[in-house]
N, C-alpha and C positions, 0 to 999 in steps of 0.2 A: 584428520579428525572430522566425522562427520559434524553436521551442522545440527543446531538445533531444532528443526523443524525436521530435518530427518529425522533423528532421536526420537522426537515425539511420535513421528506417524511408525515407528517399529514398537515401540511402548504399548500405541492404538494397537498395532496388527496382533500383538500376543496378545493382549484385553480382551480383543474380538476370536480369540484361534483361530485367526486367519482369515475369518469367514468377511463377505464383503457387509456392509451397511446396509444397501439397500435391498440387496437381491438372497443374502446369506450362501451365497456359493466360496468355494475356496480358492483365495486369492495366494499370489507367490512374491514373496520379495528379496531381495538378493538375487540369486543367481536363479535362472529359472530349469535349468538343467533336471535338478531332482524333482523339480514339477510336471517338467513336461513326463520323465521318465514316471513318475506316482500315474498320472491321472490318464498317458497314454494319448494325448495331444501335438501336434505338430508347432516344430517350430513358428509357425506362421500365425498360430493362436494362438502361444503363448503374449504377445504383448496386450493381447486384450484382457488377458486375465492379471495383469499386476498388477499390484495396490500400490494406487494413486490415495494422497490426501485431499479430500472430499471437502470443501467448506461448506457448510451449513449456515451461514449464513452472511450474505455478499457483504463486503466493503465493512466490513467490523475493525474496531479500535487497533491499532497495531499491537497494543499489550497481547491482546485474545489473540490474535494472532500467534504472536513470539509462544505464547504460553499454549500456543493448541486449545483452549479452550473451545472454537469453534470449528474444529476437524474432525471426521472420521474417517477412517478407511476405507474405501470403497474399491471396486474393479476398475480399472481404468473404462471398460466400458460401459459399468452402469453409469461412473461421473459424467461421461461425453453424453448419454441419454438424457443426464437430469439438465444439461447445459443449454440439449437443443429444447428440452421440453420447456424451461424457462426461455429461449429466445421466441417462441411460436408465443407465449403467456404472453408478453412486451409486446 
């Protein structure tokens, strides 16, 4: 059984059609096969295109947490963008 917080970020992914948070491109989750074969991408790119859940906002309550309240879906590599952009801000 997945877990809860997966649950949530697949709920997010159909809310959003796929598309990422920050950048609106189309993200792939599960299996990446039909992605890569849709969009015509190499296995080697597909892992930057999978949707990661995105916190918006660091170190929140573990309720908002559990409950997704402060997730979105994003690309796996817009999230690592906004990580290093926050670690340059610090």
């Amino acid at each position: 059984m997945p877990s809860p917080i997966a649950l949530h970020r697949a709920r997010a992914f159909k809310r959003q059609s796929g598309l990422c948070f920050y950048c609106g491109y189309p993200m792939w989750d599960g299996s990446a096969e039909p992605f890569i074969e849709r969009y015509n991408i190499s296995r080697r790119q597909a892992p930057q295109l999978h949707c990661t859940g995105e916190h918006l906002r660091a170190r929140v309550a573990a309720v908002e947490a559990f409950n997704g309240t402060s997730t979105e879906p994003a690309l796996n590599w817009c999230s690592l963008g906004q990580e290093r952009t926050f670690d340059r801000a610090v």
